[in-house]
DODRENGU-380741 format. One line per 2 residues: number of its first residue (from 1); their letters; for each residue x, y, z of N, C-alpha, C, O. Coordinates in steps of 0.2 Angstrom, whole numbers, padded with zeros to 4 digits. Example, Ala and Ser with C-alpha at 12.3 -4.5 7.8 and 13.67 -1.06 7.14 Angstrom:
1	AS	0066 -0028 0039 0062 -0022 0039 0066 -0016 0039 0071 -0017 0042 | 0064 -0011 0035 0068 -0005 0036 0064 0000 0039 0067 0006 0040
REM end
This chain:
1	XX	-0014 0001 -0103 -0010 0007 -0102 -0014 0013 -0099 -0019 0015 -0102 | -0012 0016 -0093 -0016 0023 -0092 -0015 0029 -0096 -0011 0029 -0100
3	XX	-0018 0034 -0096 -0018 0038 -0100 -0013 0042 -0097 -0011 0041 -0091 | -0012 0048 -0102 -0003 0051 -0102 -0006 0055 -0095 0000 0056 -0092
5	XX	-0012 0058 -0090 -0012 0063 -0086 -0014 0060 -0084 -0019 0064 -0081 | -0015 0054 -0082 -0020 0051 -0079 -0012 0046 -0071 -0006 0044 -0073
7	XX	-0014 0044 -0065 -0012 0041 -0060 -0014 0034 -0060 -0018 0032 -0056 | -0012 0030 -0063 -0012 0021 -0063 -0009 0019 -0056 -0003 0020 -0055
9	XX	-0014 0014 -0053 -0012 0012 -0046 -0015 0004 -0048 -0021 0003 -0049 | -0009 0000 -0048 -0012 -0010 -0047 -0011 -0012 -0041 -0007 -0009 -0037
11	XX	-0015 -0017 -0038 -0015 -0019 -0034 -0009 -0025 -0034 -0008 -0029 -0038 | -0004 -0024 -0027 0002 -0027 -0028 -0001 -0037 -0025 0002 -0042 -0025
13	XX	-0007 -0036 -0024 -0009 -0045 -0022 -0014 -0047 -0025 -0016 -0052 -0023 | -0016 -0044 -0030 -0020 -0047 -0034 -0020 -0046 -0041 -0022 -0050 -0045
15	XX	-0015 -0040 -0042 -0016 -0037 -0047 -0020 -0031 -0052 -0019 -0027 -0056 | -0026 -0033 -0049 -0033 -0027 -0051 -0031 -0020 -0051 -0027 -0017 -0047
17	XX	-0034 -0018 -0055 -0033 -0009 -0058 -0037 -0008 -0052 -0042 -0010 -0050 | -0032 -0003 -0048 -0037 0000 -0042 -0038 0010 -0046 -0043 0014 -0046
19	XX	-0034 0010 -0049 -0034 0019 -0052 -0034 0021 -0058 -0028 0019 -0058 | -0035 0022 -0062 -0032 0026 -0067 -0037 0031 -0068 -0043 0029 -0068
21	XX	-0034 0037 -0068 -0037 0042 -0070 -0032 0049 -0063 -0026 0051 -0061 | -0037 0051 -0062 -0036 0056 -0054 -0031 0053 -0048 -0030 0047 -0047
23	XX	-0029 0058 -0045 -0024 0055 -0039 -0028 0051 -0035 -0034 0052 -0034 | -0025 0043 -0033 -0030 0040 -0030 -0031 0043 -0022 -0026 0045 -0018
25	XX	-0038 0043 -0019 -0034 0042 -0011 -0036 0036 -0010 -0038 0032 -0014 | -0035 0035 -0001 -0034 0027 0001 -0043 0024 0001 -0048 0027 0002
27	XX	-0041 0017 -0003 -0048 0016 -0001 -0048 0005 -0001 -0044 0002 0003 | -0050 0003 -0005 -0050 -0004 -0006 -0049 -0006 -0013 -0050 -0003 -0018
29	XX	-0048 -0012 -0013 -0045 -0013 -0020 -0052 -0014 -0023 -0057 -0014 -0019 | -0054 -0016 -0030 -0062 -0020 -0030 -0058 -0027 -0032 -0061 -0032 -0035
31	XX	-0053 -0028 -0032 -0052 -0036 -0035 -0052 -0041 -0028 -0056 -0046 -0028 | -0047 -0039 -0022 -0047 -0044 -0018 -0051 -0042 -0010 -0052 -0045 -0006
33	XX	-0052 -0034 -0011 -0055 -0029 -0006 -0048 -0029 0000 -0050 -0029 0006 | -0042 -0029 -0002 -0036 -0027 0004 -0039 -0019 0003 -0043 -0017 -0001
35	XX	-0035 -0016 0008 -0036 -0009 0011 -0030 -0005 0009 -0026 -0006 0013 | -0028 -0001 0005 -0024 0001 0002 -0022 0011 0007 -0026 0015 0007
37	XX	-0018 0012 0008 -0017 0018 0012 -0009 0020 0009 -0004 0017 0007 | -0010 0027 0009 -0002 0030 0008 -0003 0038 0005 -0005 0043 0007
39	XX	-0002 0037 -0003 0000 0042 -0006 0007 0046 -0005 0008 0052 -0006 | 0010 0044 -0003 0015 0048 0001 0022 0048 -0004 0022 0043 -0007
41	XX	0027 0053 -0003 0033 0055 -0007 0038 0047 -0006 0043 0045 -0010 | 0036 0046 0000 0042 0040 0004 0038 0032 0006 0032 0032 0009
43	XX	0041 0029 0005 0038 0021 0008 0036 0023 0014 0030 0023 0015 | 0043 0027 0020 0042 0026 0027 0034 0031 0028 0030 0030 0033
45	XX	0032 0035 0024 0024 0039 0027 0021 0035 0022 0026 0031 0022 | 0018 0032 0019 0017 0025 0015 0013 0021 0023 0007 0020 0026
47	XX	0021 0018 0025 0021 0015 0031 0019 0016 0037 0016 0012 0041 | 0019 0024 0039 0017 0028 0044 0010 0027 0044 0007 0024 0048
49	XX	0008 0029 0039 -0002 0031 0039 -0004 0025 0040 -0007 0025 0045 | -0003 0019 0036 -0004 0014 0037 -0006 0010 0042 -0011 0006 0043
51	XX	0002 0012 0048 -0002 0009 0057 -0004 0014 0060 -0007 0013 0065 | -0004 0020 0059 -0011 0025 0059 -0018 0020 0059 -0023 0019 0063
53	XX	-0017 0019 0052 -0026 0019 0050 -0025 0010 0054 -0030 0006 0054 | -0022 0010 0056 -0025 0000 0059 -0024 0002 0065 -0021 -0003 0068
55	XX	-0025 0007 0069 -0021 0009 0078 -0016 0004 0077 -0019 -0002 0078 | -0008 0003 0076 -0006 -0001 0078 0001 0004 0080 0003 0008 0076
57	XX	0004 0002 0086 0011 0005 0089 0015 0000 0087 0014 -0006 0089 | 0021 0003 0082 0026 0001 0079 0030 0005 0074 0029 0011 0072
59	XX	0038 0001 0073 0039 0008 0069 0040 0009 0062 0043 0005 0058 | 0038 0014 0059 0037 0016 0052 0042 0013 0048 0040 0009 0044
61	XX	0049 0013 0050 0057 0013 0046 0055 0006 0047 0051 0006 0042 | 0056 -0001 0051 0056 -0004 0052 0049 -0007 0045 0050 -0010 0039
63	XX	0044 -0005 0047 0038 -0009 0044 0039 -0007 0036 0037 -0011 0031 | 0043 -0001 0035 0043 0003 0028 0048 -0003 0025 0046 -0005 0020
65	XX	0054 -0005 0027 0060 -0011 0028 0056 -0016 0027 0056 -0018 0021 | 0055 -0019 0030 0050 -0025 0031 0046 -0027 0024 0047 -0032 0021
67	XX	0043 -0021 0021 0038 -0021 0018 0041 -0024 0009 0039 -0027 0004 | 0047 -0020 0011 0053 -0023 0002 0055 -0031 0004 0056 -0034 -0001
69	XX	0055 -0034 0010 0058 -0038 0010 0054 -0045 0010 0057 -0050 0009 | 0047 -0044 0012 0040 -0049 0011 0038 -0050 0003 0039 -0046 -0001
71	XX	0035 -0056 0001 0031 -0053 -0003 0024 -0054 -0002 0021 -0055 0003 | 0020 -0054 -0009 0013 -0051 -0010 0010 -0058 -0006 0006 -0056 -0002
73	XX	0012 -0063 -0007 0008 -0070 -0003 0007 -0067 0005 0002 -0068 0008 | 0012 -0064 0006 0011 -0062 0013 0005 -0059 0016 0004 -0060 0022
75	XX	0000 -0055 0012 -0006 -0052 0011 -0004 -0044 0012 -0009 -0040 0012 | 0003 -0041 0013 0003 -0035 0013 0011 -0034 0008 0016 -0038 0007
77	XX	0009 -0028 0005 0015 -0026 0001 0014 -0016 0001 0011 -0010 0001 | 0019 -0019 0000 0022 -0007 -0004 0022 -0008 -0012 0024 -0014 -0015
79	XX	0021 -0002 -0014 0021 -0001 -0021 0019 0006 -0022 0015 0009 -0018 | 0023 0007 -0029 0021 0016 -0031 0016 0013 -0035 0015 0008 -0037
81	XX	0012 0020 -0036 0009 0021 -0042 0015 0025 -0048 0021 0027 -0048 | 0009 0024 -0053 0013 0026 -0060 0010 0035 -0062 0005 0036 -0060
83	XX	0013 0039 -0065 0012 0044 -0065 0017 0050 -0069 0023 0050 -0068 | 0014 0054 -0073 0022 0057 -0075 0024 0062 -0070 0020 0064 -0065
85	XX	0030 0062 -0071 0035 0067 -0066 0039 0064 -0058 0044 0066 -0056 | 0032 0060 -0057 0037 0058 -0051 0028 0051 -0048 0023 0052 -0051
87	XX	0030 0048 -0044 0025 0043 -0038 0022 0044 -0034 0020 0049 -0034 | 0022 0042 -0031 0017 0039 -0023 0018 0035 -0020 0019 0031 -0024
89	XX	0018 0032 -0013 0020 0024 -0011 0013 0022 -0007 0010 0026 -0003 | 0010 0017 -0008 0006 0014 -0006 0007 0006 -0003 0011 0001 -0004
91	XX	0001 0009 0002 0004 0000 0006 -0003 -0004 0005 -0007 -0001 0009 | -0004 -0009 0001 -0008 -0015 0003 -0008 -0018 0008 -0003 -0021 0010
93	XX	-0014 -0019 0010 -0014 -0025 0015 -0023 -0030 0018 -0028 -0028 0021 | -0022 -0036 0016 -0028 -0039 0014 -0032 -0038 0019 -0030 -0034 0023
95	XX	-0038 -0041 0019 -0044 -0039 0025 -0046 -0046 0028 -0051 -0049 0027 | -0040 -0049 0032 -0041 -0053 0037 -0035 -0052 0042 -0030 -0049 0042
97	XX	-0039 -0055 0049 -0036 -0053 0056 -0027 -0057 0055 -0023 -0055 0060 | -0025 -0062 0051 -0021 -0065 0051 -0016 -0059 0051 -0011 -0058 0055
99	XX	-0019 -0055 0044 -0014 -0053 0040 -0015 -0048 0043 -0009 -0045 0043 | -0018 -0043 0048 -0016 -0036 0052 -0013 -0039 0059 -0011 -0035 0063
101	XX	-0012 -0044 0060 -0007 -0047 0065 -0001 -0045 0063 0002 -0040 0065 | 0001 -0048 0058 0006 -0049 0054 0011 -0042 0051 0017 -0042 0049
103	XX	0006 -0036 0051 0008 -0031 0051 0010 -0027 0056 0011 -0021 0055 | 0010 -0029 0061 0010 -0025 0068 0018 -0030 0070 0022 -0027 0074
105	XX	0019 -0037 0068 0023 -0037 0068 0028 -0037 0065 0032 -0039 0068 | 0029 -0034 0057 0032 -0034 0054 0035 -0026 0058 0040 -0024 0062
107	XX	0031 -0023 0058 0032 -0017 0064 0036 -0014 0068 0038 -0009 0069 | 0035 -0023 0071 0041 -0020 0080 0049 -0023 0077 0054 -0023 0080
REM end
């Protein structure tokens, strides 16, 4: 369990503690080394930063959609962290070229 003031972030493909303690920022998981990006109030800025940080043209609403509708085997996922008062949305996504394909078309 994380502590009561503290920001608990799992990793949605492997499971590994990526947080507990301070707000995370984006960084890599240490369990399976996917690339974790977001922090954000909503899935779709979650989704937005995300093809941001990989240059990829596509659209947020679509990829944010997408992202409930895949799951973790796929090598990318959405998920909140845990925290009192309210969340964050984070996007995993694993570190091979299959899986940033994959993302670019979940995308379009």
């Amino acid at each position: 369990m994380g502590s009561l003031s503290g920001v608990r972030l799992d990793c949605p493909l492997c499971g590994a503690l990526v947080n507990d303690g301070d707000p995370p920022e984006p960084g890599h998981c240490p369990g399976c080394g996917a690339r974790y990006i977001g922090g954000t109030e909503r899935p779709h800025g979650a989704a937005e930063a995300t093809l941001q940080a990989f240059g990829i043209a596509g659209d947020p609403d679509k990829l944010a959609r997408a992202l409930f509708e895949v799951g973790p085997e796929t090598g990318v996922a959405v998920t909140s962290d845990r925290r009192e008062g309210f969340y964050a949305w984070w996007v995993f996504v694993a570190p091979d070229e299959a899986t940033h394909t994959r993302l670019a078309t979940l995308a379009k």
